[in-house]
C-alpha positions in Angstrom: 117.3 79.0 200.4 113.8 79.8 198.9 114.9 83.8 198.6 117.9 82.3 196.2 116.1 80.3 193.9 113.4 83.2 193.8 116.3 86.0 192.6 117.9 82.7 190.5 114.2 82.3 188.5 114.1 86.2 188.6 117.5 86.3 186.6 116.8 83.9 184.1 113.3 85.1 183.7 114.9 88.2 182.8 118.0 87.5 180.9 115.2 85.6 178.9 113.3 88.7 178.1 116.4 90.5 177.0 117.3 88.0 174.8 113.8 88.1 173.2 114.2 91.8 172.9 118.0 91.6 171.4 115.8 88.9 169.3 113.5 91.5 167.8 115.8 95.0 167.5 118.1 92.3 165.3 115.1 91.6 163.4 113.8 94.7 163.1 117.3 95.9 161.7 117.4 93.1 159.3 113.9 94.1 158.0 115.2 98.3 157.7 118.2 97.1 155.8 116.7 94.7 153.6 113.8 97.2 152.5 116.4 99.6 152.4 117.9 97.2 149.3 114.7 96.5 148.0 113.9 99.7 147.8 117.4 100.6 145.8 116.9 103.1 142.6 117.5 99.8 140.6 114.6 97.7 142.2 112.4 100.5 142.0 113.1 100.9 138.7 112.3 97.2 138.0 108.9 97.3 139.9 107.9 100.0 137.4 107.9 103.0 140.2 109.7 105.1 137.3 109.3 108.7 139.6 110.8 107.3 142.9 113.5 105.7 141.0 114.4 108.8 139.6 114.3 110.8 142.7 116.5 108.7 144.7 119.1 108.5 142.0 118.8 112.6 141.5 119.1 112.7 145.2 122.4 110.6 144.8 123.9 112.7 141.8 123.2 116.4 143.3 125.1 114.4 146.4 128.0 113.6 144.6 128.2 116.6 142.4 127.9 119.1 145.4 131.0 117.6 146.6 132.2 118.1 143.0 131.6 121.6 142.1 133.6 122.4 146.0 136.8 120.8 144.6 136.0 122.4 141.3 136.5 118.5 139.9 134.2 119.7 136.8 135.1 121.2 134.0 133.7 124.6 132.8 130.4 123.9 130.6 129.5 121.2 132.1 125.6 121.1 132.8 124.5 120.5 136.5 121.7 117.8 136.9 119.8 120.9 138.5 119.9 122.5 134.8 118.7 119.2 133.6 115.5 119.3 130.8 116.8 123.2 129.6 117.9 124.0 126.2 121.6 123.6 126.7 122.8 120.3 126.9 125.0 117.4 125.9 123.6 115.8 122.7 126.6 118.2 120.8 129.5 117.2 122.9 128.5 113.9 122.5 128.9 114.5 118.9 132.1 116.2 118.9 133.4 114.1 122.0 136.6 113.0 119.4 137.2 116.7 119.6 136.8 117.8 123.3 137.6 116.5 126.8 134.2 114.2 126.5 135.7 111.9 129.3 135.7 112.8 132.9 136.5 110.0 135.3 136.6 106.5 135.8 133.3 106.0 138.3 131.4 103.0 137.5 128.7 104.2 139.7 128.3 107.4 138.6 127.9 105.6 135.2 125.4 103.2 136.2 123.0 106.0 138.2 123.4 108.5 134.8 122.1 105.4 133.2 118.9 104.0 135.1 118.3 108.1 135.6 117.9 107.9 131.9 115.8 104.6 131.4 113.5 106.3 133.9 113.2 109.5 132.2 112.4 107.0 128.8 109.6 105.8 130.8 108.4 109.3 131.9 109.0 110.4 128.1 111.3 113.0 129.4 113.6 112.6 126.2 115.9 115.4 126.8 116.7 114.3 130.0 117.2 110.7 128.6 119.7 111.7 125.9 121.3 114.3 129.3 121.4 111.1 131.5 123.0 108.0 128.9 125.3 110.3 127.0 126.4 111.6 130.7 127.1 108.0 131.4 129.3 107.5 129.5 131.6 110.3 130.2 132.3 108.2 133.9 134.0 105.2 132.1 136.8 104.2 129.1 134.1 102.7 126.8 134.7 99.3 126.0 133.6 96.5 122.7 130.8 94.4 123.7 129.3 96.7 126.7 128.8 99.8 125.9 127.0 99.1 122.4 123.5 99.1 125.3 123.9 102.3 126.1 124.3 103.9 122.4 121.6 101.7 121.6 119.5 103.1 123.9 120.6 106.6 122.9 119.5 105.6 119.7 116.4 104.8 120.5 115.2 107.8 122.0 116.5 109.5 119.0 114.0 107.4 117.1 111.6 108.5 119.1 111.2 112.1 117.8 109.2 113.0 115.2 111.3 116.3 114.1 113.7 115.1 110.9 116.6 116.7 112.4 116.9 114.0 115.3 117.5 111.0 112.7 120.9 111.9 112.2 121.4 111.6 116.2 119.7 108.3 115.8 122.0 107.3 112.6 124.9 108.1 114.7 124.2 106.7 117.6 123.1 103.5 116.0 126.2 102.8 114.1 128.2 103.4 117.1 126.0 100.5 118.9 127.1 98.7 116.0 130.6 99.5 116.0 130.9 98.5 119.8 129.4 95.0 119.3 129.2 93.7 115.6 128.1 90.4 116.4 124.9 91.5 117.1 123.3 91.4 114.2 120.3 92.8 114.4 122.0 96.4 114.4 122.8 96.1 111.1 118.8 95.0 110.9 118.0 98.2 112.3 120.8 100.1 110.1 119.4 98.3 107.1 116.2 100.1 107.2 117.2 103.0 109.0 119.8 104.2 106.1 117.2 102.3 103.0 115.4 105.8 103.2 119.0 107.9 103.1 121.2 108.4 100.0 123.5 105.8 101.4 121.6 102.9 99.7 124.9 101.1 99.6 125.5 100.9 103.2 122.1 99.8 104.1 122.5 96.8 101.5 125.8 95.6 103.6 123.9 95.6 106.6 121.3 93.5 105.2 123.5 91.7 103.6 125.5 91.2 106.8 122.2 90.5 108.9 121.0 88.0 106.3 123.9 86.1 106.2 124.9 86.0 109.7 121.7 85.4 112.0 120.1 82.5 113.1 116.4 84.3 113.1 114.3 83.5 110.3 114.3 85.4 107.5 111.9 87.7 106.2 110.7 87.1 102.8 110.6 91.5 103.0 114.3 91.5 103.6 114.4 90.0 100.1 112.1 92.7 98.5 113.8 95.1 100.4 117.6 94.3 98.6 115.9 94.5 95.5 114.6 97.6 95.5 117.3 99.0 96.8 119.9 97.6 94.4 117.6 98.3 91.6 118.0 102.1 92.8 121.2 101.5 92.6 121.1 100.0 89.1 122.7 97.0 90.2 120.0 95.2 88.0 121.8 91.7 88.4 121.3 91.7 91.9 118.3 93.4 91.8 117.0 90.2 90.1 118.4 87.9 92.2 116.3 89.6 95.4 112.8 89.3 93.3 113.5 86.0 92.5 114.6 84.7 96.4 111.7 87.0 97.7 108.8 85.3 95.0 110.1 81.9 95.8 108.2 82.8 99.2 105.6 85.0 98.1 104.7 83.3 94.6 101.3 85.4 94.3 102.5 88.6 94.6 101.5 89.9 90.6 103.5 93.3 91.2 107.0 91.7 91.8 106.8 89.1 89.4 106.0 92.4 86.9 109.2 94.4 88.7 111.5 91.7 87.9 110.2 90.7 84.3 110.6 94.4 83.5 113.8 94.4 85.2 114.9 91.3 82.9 113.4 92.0 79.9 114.6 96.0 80.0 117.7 96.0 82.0 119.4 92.7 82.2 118.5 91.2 78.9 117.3 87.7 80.0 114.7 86.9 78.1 113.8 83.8 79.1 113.2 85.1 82.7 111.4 88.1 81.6 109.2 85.8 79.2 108.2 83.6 82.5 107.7 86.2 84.6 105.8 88.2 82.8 103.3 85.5 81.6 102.9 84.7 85.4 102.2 88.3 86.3 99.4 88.0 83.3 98.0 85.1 85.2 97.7 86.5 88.5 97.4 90.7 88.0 93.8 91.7 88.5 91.7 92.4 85.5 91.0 96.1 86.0 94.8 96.3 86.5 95.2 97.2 82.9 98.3 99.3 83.2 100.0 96.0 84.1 98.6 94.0 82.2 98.7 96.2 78.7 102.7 96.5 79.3 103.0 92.7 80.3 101.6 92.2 77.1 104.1 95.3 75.4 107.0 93.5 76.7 106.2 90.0 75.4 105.6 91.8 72.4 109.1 93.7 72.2 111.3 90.4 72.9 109.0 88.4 70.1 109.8 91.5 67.5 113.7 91.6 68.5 113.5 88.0 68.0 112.4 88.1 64.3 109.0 86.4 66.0 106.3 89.0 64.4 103.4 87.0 64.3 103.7 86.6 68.3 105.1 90.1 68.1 101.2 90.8 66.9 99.4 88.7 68.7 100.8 90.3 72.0 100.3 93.9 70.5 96.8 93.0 69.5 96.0 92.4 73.7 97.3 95.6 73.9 95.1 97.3 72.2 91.9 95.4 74.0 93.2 97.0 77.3 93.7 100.3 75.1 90.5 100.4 73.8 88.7 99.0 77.4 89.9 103.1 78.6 88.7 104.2 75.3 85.2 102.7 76.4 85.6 103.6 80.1 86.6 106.9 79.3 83.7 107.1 76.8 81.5 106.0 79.4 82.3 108.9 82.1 82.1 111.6 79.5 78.7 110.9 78.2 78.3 110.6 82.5 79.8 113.8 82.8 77.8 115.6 79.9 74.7 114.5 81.8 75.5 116.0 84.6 76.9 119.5 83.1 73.0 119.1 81.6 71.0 119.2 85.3 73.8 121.6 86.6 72.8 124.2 83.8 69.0 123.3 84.4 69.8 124.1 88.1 71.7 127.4 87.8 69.0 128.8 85.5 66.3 128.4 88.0 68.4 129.6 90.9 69.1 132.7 89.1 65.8 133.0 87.1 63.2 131.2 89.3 65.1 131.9 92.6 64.0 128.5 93.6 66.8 128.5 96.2 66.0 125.3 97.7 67.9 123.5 94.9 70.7 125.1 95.9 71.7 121.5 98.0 71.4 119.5 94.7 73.1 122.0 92.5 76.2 121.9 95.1 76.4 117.8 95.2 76.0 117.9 91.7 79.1 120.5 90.8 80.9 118.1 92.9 79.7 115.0 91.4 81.4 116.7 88.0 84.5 117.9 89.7 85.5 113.7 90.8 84.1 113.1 87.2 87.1 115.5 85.9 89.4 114.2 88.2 88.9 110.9 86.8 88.1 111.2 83.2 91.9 113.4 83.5 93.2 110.1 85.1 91.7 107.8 82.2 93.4 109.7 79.5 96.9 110.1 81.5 96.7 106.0 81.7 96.1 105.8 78.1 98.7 107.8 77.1 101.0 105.8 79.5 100.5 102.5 77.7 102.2 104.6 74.3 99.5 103.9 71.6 101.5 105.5 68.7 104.6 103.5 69.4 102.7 100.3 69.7 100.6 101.0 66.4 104.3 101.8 64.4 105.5 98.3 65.7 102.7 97.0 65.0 103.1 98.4 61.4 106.4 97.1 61.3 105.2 93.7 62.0 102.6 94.0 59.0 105.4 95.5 56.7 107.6 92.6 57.4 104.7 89.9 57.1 103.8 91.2 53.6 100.7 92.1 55.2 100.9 95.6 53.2 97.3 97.1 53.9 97.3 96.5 57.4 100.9 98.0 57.9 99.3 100.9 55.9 96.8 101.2 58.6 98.9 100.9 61.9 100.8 103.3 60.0 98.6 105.8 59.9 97.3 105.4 63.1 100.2 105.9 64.9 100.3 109.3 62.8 97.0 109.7 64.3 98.6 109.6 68.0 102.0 111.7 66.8 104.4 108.8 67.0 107.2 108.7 64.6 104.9 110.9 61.7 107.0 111.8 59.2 108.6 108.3 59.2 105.2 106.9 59.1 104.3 109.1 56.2 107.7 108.0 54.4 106.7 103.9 55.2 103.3 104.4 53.6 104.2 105.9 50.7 107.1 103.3 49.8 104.2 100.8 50.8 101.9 102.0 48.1 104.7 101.9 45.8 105.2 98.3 46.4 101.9 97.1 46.0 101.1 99.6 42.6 104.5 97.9 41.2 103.7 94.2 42.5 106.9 93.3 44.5 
């Protein structure tokens, strides 16, 4: 009796054990499997291990393609993942896919490893690869709306990337197929907006902003605003133009330049007057003083619309704060000549007692001080080409004019001859002041 229960205890004691055992292989083969999903091409990917992502899908495609290339499945041209990185590859079928056989088969997984092989070359900044891998990817599936706008996005994006001119147009095209595939998201056309503002095609990138703006539920940038303006303005849609300065200064009231931009715009292209007379008046308020450039044709303008309006003694008094700015470059200018004649002075001292006293140590000084003169040129040449910009002749005739039709005979006389003096309008000038002196010998 006590040998049974002693091979009975022996039993279960070992039954037990097995069961433990059976207990830990399960485990253990629960724990190979689940770190064999963990440690999929995607997770790695996810945790950042860019390399071993890359490897394992590689390993995966060479699998898959080996097969391929045996049951010649692929047609001829087609670049092998081993010739990946080289010169040749797909960025011009991808281009010209309307054209060619650019779709191969229906593989969602092939399509989903060419894709996450690309992201991880991205992250390596293996860009050739990239555009090899995403534009591959989509070759393994009928390209739908609303999905496959990611993957031309992302094409697009490493397009971006480059620095060489001749990738934007890869970038353009793959953008606006992104866009194509999924219009409702809006901030393509964003993207489009700015990418085709530098381009000749002005008009399409005012639709997308137009589009953007008038569809998204992100806040506006005042920007945006500016950015429809000048580009409509290049377009010489003045109107609109306008109507851009206007929505973007209701944001940015402070900004001097703009509120310049659009009373030019106004006064110059549109004809609104009363617009252009605000504007520019605030612009005066806010430019900065040593803006004079600005500020002297801020003052032109108002001057302009006053004299079209019959108003000449305004038409004067706004000439008259032209010619303060005028004469402040006269002084300026003045003032860096009489610098500049200084210098030429010590720079001739110099040179004669290098060459006659071969005191070469003042060699050093003579140097700075040739180069001292050489940024007093450079801006002397600068103060002249700004006066000349703010068109003292034809300010002096209307000025002139103003007199003439004020009865203010001597001073017209004078304007008159001034703008002789600067070249504007001479013989006309000469023509004015003789009927002038006519008028006042006779009385009437």
């Amino acid at each position: 009796m006590n040998d049974f229960f002693i091979k009975f205890y022996r039993y279960k004691f070992i039954m037990k054990i097995k069961n433990k055992i059976s207990l830990i292989t399960i485990i253990l083969i629960t724990s190979v499997l689940t770190a064999q999903v963990t440690d999929s091409y995607i997770s790695l990917y996810e945790k950042g291990d860019y390399n071993k992502s890359l490897e394992m899908i590689i390993a995966k495609l060479n699998k898959v393609y080996s097969k391929q290339v045996e049951n010649k499945r692929i047609p001829a041209g087609y670049i092998a993942l081993k010739k990946t990185g080289e010169e040749e590859d797909l960025i011009k079928l991808f281009r010209n896919r309307k054209e060619k056989g650019f779709f191969l088969e229906e593989n969602d997984e092939m399509a989903e490893l060419h894709v996450y092989a690309g992201r991880c070359s991205v992250k390596l900044n293996k860009k050739k690869d990239a555009l090899n891998h995403l534009i591959q990817s989509l070759r393994f599936r009928k390209l739908e709306q609303m999905r496959d706008d990611a993957v031309f996005y992302e094409i697009s994006q490493v397009f971006k990337s480059y620095r060489e001119p001749e990738f934007f147009k890869g970038y353009i095209d793959a953008l606006e197929q992104a866009y194509s595939f999924n219009p409702m998201n809006y901030r393509y056309s964003y993207e489009l907006g700015h990418a085709l503002s530098v381009t000749v095609n002005k008009k399409k990138a005012i639709f997308h902003f137009k589009r953007y703006i008038e569809n998204t539920e992100d806040k506006i940038e005042p920007e945006l605003f500016l950015k429809l303006g000048s580009l409509n303005e290049s377009i010489e849609k003045y109107m609109e133009a306008e109507k851009y300065y206007n929505e973007y200064l209701r944001y940015k009231p402070d900004n001097a330049e703009i509120f310049f931009a659009l009373g030019y715009i106004s006064y110059y292209r549109t004809g609104n007057y009363i617009l252009a007379e605000s504007s520019l008046k605030r612009a005066i308020q806010i430019l900065k003083e040593e803006d004079y450039y600005r500020r002297s044709k801020s003052y032109e303008y108002l001057g302009d619309m006053s004299y079209n309006n019959l108003k000449y003694e305004n038409a004067m008094a706004y000439y008259r704060e032209c010619f303060n700015y005028q004469n402040q470059i006269l002084e300026k200018t003045a003032s860096k000549e009489t610098e500049r004649k200084a210098i030429i002075d010590k720079i001739n001292i110099l040179k004669d007692a290098l060459i006659n006293s071969r005191e070469f140590e003042k060699y050093e000084e003579y140097e700075m001080l040739k180069d001292d003169k050489s940024k007093l040129d450079r801006e002397i040449e600068n103060l002249h080409l700004e006066f000349n910009k703010l068109q003292p002749g034809r300010l002096r005739w209307y000025m002139a004019e103003s007199n003439e039709k004020t009865g203010n005979y001597d001073e017209a006389i004078k304007y008159y001859r001034e703008a002789i003096k600067y070249e504007y309008n001479s013989n006309s000038s000469r023509e004015k002041i003789i009927k002038i002196q006519l008028k006042i010998k006779r009385g009437y």
